[in-house]
C-alpha positions as CSV (number, residue, x, y, z in Angstrom):
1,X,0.0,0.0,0.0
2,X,2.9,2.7,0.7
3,X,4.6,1.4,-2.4
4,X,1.4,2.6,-4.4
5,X,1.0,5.4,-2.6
6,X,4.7,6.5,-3.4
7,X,4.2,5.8,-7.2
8,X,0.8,7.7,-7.5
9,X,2.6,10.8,-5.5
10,X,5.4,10.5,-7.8
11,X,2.8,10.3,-10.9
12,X,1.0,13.4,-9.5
13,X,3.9,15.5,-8.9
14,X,5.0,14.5,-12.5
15,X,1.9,15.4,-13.8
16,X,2.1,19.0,-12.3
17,X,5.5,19.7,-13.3
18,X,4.2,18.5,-16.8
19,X,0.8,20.6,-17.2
20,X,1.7,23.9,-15.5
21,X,-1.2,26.7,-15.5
22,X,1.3,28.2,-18.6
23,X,1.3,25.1,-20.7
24,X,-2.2,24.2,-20.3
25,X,-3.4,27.8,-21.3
26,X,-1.4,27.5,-23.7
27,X,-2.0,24.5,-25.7
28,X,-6.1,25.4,-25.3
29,X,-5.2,29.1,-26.8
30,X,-3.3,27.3,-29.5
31,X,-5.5,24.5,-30.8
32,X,-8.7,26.4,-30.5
33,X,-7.0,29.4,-32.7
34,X,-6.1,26.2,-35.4
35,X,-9.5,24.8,-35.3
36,X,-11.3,28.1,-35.6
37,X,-8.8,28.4,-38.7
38,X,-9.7,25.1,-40.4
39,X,-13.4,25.1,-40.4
40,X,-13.8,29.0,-40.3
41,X,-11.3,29.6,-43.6
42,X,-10.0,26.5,-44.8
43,X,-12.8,24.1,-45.2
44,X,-14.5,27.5,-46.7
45,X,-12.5,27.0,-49.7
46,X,-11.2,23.7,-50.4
47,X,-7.9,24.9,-49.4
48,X,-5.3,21.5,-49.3
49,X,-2.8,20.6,-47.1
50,X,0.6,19.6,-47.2
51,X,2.3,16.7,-43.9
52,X,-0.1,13.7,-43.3
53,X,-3.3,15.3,-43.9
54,X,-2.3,16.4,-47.5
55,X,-0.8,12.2,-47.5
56,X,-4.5,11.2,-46.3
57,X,-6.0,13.2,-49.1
58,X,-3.3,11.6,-51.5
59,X,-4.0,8.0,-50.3
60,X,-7.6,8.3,-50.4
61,X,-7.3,9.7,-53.8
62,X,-5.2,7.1,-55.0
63,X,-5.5,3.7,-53.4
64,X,-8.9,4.7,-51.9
65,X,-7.6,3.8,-48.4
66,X,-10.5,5.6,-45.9
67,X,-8.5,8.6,-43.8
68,X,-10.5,7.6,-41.3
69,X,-8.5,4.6,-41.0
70,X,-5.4,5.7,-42.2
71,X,-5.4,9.1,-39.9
72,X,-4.8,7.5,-36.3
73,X,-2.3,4.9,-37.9
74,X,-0.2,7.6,-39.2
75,X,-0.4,10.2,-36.3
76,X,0.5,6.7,-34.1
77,X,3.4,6.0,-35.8
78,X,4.5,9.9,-35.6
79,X,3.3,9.5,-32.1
80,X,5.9,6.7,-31.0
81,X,8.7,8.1,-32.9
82,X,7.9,11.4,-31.1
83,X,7.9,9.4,-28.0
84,X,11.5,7.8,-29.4
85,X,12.9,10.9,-29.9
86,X,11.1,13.9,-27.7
87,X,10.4,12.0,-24.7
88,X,7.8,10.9,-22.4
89,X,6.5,14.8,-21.8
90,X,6.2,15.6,-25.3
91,X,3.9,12.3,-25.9
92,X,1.6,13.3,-22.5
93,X,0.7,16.9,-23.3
94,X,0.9,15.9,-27.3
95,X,-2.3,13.3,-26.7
96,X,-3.3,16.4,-24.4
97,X,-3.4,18.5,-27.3
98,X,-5.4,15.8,-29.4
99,X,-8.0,15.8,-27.5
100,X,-8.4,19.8,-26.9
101,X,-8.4,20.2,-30.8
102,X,-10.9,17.5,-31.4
103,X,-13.1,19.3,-28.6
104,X,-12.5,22.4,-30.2
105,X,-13.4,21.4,-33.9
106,X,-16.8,19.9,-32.1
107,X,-17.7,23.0,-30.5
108,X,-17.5,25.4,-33.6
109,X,-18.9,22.8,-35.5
110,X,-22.2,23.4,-33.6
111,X,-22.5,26.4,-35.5
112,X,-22.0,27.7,-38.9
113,X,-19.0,29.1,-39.9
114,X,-18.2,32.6,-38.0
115,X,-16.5,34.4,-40.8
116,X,-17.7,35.3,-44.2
117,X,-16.8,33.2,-47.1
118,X,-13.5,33.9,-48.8
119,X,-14.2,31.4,-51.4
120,X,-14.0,34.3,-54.1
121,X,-10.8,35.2,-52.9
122,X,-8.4,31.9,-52.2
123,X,-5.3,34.4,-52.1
124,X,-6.8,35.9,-49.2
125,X,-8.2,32.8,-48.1
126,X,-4.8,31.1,-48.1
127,X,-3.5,34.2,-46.3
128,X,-5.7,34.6,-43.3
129,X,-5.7,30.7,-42.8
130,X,-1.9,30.6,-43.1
131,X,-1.7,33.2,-40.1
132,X,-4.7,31.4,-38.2
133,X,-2.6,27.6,-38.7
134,X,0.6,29.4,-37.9
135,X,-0.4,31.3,-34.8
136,X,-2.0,28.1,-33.3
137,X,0.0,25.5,-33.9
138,X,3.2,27.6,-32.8
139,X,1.5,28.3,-29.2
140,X,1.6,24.0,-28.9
141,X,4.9,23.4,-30.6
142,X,5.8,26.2,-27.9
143,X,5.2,24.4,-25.5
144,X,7.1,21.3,-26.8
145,X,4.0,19.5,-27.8
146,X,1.9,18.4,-31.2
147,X,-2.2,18.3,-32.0
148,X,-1.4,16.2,-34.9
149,X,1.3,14.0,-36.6
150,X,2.1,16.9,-38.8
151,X,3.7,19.1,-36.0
152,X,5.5,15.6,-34.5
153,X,6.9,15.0,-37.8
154,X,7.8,18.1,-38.0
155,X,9.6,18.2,-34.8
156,X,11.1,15.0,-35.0
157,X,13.0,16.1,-38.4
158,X,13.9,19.3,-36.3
159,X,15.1,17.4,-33.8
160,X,17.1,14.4,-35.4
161,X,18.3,17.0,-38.4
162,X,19.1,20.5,-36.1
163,X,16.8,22.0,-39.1
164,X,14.8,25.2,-38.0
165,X,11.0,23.9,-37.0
166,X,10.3,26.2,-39.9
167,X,12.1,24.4,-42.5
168,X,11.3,20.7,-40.9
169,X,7.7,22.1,-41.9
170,X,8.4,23.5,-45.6
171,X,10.1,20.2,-46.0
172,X,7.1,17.9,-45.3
173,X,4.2,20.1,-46.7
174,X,5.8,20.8,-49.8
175,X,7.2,17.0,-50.7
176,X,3.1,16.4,-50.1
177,X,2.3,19.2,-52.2
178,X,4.5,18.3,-55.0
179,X,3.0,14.6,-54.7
180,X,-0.7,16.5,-54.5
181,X,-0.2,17.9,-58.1
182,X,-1.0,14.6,-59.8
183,X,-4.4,15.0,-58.8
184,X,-4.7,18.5,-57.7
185,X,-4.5,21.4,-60.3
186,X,-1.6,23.6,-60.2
187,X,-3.6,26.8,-59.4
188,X,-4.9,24.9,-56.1
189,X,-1.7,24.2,-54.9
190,X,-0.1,27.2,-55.6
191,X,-2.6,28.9,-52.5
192,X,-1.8,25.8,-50.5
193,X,2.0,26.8,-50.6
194,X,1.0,30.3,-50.1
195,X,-0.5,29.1,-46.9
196,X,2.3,26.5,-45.5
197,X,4.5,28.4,-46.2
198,X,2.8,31.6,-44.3
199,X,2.2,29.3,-41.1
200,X,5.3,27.5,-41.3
201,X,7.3,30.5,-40.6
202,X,4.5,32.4,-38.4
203,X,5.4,28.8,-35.8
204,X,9.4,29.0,-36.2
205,X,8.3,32.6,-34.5
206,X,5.8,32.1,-32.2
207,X,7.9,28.8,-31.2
208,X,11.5,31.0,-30.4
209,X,9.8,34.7,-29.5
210,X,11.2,36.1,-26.5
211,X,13.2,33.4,-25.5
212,X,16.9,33.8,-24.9
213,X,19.3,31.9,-27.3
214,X,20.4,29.3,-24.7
215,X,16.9,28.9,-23.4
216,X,15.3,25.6,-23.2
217,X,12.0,25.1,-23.8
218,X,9.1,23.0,-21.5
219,X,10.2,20.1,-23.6
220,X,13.1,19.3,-25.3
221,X,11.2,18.4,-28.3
222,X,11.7,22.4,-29.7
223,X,14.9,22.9,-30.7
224,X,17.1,26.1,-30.3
């Protein structure tokens, strides 16, 4: 009975040194800014995406294997090499994360979309989604964790490669991208680049903003 009682005290004060107030708040901020993004602006206007959701897209188009089935099998496997590489705090507040941006995606899909339509404009579209993707994400990645197997990816390359977490992004959206174009006219893709490439950068500065050069972050998964 004390020997339980040991390991649950020791979970608990791992758990608080884990979710602090900042991280918590933060990660909420961050994935409902991304969500509001996504089904506010992007699902507007058929705006694609590069990393795994651009691959689901692909392999649906493809091989017609369901995302539904082929999303949680590739965010897994980004997962446990996340967990390889990042550590054991970066896979806790990551499935965290998950969960908060799948709350948040059901609570503005209870109502209609809260910004005009920007179909007629994708330039603008790809633009204000870019900033809305970039913003979000960034205050998770912050925070050394991930909503999706894009950002673990993303981090993981980072990570393993010492690339900036801006160009582990470019990498992976536009290798999708350029994959995308045998199915996905040119004009399309060129507002999905627009857009990566926007919120790809917009994270590399949310990620490193007022932090000193030699400053860690929460988790090791965000490299300096």
């Amino acid at each position: 009975m004390k020997q339980l009682n040991k390991i649950m005290l020791q979970l608990l004060q791992e758990t608080k040194q884990t979710f602090t107030r900042k991280t918590v708040l933060s990660i909420l901020l961050g994935t409902a800014i991304t969500s509001f993004g996504i089904y506010n602006v992007h699902r507007q206007t058929g705006i694609t995406e590069g990393g795994i959701l651009g691959l689901l897209l692909l392999c649906n188009y493809w091989f017609g294997i369901s995302s539904s089935l082929l999303s949680p099998v590739l965010d897994g496997i980004s997962y446990l090499f996340g967990f390889k590489f990042l550590g054991r705090d970066f896979l806790k507040t990551s499935i965290f994360a998950t969960f908060s941006l799948a709350a948040f995606f059901r609570l503005w899909e209870m109502f209609p979309p809260l910004l005009p339509s920007l179909a007629g404009t994708p330039l603008l579209a790809a633009v204000i989604g870019g900033l809305f993707i970039g913003i979000g994400c960034g205050l998770v990645v912050r925070q050394g964790a991930s909503c999706g197997g894009d950002d673990a990816l993303a981090l993981i390359i980072s990570k393993t490669t010492r690339l900036k977490i801006s160009q582990a992004y470019l990498f992976t959206d536009i290798t999708v991208l350029a994959l995308s174009l045998s199915y996905i006219p040119v004009r399309r893709i060129v507002y999905s680049l627009v857009t990566v490439t926007i919120s790809s950068y917009l994270i590399d500065i949310v990620t490193t903003f007022g932090r000193d050069k030699d400053e860690k972050p929460n988790s090791e998964a965000v490299p300096e």
